[in-house]
C-alpha positions in Angstrom: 26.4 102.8 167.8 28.9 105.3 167.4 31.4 103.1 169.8 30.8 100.2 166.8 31.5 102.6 164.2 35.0 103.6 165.9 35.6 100.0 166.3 35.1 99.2 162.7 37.1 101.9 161.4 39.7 101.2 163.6 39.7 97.9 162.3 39.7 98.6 158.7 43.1 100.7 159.0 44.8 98.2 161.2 43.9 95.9 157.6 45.1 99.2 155.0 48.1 99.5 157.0 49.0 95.6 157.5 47.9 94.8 153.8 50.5 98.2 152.7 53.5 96.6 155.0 53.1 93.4 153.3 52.8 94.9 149.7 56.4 96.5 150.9 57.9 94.2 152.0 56.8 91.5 149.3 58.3 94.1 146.9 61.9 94.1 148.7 62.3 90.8 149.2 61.4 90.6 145.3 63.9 93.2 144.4 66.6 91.3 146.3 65.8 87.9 145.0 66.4 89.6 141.9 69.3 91.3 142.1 70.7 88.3 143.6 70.0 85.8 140.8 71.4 88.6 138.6 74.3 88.5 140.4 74.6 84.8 140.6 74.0 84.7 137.3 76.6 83.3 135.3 77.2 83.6 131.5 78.2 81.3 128.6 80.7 82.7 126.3 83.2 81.1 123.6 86.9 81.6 124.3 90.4 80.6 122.6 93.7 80.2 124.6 96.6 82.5 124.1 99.3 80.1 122.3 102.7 80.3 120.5 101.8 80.1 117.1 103.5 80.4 113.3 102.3 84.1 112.3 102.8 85.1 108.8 101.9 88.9 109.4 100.0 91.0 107.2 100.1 94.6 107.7 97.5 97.4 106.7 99.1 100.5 105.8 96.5 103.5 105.9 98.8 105.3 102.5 102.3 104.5 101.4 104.6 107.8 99.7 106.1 106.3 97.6 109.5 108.0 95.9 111.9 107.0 93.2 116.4 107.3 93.5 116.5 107.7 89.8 114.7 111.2 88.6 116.8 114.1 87.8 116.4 117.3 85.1 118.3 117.8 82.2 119.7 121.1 82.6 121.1 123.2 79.7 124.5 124.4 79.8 124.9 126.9 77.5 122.5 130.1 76.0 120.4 129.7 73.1 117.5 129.0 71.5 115.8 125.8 71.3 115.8 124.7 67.7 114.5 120.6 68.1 113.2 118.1 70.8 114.2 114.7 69.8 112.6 113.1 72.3 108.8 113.4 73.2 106.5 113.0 76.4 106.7 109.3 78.2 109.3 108.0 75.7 112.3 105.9 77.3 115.4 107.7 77.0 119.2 105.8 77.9 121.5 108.6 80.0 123.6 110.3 76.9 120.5 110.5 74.5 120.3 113.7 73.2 116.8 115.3 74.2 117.1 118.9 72.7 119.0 121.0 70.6 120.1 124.1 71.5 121.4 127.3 69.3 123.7 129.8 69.8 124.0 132.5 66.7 127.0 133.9 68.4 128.8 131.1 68.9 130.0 129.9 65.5 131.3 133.8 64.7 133.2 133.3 68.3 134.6 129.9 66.9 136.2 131.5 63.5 137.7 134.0 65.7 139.2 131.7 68.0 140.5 129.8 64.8 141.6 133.0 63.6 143.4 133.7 66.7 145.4 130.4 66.8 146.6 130.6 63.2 147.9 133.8 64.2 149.5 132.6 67.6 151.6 129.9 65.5 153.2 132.2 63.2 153.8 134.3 65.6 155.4 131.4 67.8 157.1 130.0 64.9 159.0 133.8 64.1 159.7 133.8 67.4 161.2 130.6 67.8 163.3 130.9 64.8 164.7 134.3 66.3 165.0 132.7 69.6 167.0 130.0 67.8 169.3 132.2 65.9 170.1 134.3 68.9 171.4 131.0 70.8 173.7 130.2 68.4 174.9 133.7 68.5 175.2 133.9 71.9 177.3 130.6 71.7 179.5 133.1 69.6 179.3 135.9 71.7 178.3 137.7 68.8 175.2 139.2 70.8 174.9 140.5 74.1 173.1 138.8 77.3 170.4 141.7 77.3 169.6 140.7 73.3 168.8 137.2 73.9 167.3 137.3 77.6 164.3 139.4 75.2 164.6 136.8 72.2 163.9 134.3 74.5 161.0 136.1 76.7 159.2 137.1 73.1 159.4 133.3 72.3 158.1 132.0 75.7 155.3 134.8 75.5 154.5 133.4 72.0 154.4 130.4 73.0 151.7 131.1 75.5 149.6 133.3 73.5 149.7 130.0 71.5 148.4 127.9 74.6 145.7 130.4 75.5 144.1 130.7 72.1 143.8 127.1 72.1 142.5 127.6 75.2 139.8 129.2 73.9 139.1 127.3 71.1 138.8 124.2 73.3 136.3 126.3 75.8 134.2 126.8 72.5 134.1 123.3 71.1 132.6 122.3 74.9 129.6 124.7 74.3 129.2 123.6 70.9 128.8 120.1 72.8 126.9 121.6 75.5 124.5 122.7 72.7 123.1 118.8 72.8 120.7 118.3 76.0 121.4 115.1 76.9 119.5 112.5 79.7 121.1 112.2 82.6 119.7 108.8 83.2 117.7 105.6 81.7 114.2 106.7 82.3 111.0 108.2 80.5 110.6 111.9 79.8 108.4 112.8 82.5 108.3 116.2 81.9 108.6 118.6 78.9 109.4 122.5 80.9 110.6 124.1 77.5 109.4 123.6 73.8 111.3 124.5 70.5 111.8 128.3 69.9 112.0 129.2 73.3 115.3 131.3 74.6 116.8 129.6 77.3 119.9 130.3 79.6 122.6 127.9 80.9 120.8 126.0 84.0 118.0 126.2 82.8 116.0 122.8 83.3 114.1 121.5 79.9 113.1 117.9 81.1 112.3 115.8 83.3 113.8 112.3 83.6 113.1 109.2 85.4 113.0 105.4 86.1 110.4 104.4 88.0 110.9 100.3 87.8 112.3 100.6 91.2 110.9 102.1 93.8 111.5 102.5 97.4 109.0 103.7 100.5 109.5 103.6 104.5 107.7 103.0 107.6 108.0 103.5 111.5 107.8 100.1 113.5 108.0 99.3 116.4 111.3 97.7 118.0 109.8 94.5 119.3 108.2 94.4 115.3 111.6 95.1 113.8 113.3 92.4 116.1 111.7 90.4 113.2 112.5 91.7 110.0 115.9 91.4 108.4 117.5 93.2 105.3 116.2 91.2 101.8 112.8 90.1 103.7 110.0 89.7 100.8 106.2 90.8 101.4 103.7 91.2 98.9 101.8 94.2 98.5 98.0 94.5 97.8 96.5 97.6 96.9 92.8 98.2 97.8 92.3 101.1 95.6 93.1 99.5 92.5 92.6 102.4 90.3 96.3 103.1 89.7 96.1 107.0 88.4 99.2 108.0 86.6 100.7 111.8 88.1 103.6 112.0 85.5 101.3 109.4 82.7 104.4 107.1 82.3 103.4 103.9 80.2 102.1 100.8 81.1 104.6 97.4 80.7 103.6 94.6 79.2 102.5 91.7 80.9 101.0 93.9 83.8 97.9 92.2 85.5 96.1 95.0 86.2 93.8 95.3 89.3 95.3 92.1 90.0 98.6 93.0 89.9 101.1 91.9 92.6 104.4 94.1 93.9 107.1 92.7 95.5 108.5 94.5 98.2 111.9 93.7 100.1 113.7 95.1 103.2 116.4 97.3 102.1 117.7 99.0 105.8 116.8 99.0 109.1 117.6 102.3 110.7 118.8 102.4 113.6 120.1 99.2 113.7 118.5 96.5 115.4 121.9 95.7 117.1 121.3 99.3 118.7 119.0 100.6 121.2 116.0 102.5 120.0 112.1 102.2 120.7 111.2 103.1 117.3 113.4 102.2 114.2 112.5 103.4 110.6 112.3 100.3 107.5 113.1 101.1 104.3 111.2 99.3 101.2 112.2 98.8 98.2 109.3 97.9 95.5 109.6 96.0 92.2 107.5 97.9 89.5 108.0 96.5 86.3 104.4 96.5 85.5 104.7 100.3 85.3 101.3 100.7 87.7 103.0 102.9 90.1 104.4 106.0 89.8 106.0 108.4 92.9 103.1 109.5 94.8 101.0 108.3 98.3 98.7 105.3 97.6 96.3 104.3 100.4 94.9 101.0 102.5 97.6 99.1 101.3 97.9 95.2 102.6 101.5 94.1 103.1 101.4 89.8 103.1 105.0 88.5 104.5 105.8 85.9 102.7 108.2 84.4 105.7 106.8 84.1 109.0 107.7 83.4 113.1 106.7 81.8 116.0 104.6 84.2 118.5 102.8 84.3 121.4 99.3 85.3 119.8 95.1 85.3 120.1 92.1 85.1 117.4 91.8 88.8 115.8 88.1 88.5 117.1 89.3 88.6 120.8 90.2 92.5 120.3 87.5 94.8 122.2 88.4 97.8 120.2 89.3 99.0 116.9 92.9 99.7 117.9 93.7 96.2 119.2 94.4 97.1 123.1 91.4 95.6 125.1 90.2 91.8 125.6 88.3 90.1 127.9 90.3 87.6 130.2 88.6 84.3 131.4 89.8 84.3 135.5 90.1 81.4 137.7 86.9 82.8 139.8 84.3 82.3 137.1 84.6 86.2 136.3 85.7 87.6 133.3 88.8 91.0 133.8 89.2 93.6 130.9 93.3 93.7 130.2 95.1 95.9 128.1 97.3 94.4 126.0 100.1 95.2 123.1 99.5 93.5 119.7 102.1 93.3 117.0 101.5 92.6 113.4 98.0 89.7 112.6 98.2 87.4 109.6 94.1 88.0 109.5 93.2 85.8 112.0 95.5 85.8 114.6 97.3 89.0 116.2 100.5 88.8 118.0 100.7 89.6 122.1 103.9 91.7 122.6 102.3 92.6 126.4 99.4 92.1 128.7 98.9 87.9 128.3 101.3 85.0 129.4 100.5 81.7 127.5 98.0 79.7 128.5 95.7 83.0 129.4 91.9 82.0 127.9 90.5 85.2 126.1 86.9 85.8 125.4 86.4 85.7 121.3 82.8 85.9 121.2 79.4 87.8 123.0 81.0 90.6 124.2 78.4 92.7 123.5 77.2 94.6 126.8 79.9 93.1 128.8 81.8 94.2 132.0 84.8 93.6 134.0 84.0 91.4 136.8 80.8 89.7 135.2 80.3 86.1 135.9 80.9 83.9 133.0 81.6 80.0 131.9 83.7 80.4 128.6 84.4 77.7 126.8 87.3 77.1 125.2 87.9 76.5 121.7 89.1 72.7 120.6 87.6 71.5 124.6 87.6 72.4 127.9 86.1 75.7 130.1 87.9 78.2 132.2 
């Protein structure tokens, strides 16, 4: 009985064991069947073809400092008191309007004197001259030694410029009396108001602030290959995101503005360093047309910059790019398998994004379920207007 028993149980783990080996080796053969058909698996994506194409660029600037040529103080030259602002806050001024009045109580007292001074200095010159002139005559005669006219002559050539220098003075006076008129120093709007009237100032002094503001300029690095395509008078229009135009120095508004839906007109005023000269990096100087009177000096940001003249430029959608940054796409390979490539974009006109490096023409770029791709995956991408790679 107990040989049967051995025999049986003998039996029954010969079974586990056989029954455990196949359950294995069912599993493996599973698992590789898998992996194989993942890897054999091959994906359908959407694709578009690198291609020359007419770009009209449009640029996103994350802020733009804006600055203005024409803004200078008006600066008293002379002491005094302030006795009258002609001109008030934000009002448009020509250069030689008078802004502010200025008094000095010494100076008129320091005019009469000078006055005073000069009637005295030409009767003095006059007495002298007519003794200089009789002493000639009597020298002619030798009636009068050398010694008595040399000192006829120098008291006449001393009056004389005792004469000059009073005048002198009199003309130094009638310049601060002038100087006693604050005047522009440009066409503008009075920006700034630093003094008011009964305040003491000194000469230098700055009382206003002055400045036109229909022109203004700002400038941006690019790059050279970017710069290659711009040229001195080049027009783009600029769109402002943040619409809210908030007024630093509350200059007025022009008629005839549109708003939030105002347009600027920008154009290229230098390219530094030239473009006929070596450089990497080259710096593009703006200047903006703001007769609507929206702007004002100061950094504005998310600003849109629309060319409004294009080129010709090897370029992909805008939806090809991996990244925020524009660097990475997906390149369709003659294997079936898809490469991630690093590229060099340029400027986009929203839809497509210049190529500087990374993709010759012809290259088919993935532009559409990238989501959880790889490099090397196996994919059928079709390409946009016919045909697969």
């Amino acid at each position: 009985m107990k040989k049967y028993f051995m025999i049986g149980l003998g039996v029954v783990l010969a079974l586990s064991l056989t029954i455990i080996l196949y359950g294995a080796w069912l599993n493996e053969v599973g698992e590789f069947q898998i992996a194989r058909r993942m890897s054999e698996r091959s994906l359908e994506l959407q694709g578009s073809r690198a291609a020359v194409r007419f770009i009209r660029p449009k640029v996103t600037l994350t802020a733009i400092n804006f600055y203005s040529k024409d803004m200078a103080d008006a600066v008293t030259l002379s002491d005094g008191r302030i006795i009258s602002c002609l001109t008030p806050k934000s009002s448009f001024v020509r250069k030689g309007d008078t802004l502010f009045v200025i008094e000095n109580e010494d100076l008129p007292l320091q005019v009469q004197q000078a006055e005073a001074n000069i009637l005295s200095a030409q009767a003095d010159k006059q007495s002298k001259e007519k003794q200089y002139k009789r002493f000639l005559l009597l020298k002619q005669k030798d009636a009068i030694s050398a010694q008595q006219f040399d000192d006829a002559e120098a008291a006449y050539r001393a009056a004389v410029a005792a004469l000059d220098v009073a005048e002198a003075k009199l003309g130094s006076l009638r310049i601060q009396e002038a100087r006693q008129r604050v005047t522009a120093p440009l066409d503008g709007q009075v920006l700034r108001l630093y003094r008011q009237p009964g305040a003491y100032v000194q000469s230098g002094t700055s009382l206003a602030l002055v400045g036109d503001f229909r022109t203004l300029y700002f400038a941006t690095p690019v790059d050279d290959k970017i710069a290659g395509h711009l040229v001195q008078g080049l027009e783009a229009e600029l769109v402002f995101s943040n619409r809210d135009f908030q007024k630093a120095y509350g200059t007025n508004y022009e008629k005839g503005n549109m708003g939030s839906e105002q347009r600027f007109l920008a154009s290229v005023v230098e390219i530094t360093p030239p473009v006929s000269e070596p450089a990497a990096l080259r710096n593009v100087l703006w200047r903006a047309d703001n007769h609507s009177g929206l702007l004002e000096p100061q950094t504005y940001g998310n600003v849109t910059m629309h060319f409004r003249t294009g080129h010709d430029a090897l370029s992909v959608p805008l939806e090809a790019m991996i990244d925020s940054n524009h660097t990475r796409v997906y390149v369709a390979k003659e294997d079936n398998t898809i490469e991630e490539r690093t590229v060099k974009t340029g400027t986009n006109d929203g839809q497509f994004i210049v190529v500087l490096e990374g993709l010759k023409e012809g290259d088919v770029v993935v532009t559409s379920g990238m989501e959880g791709l790889k490099d090397g995956m196996r994919a059928t991408v079709k390409v946009q207007g016919g045909g697969t790679k």
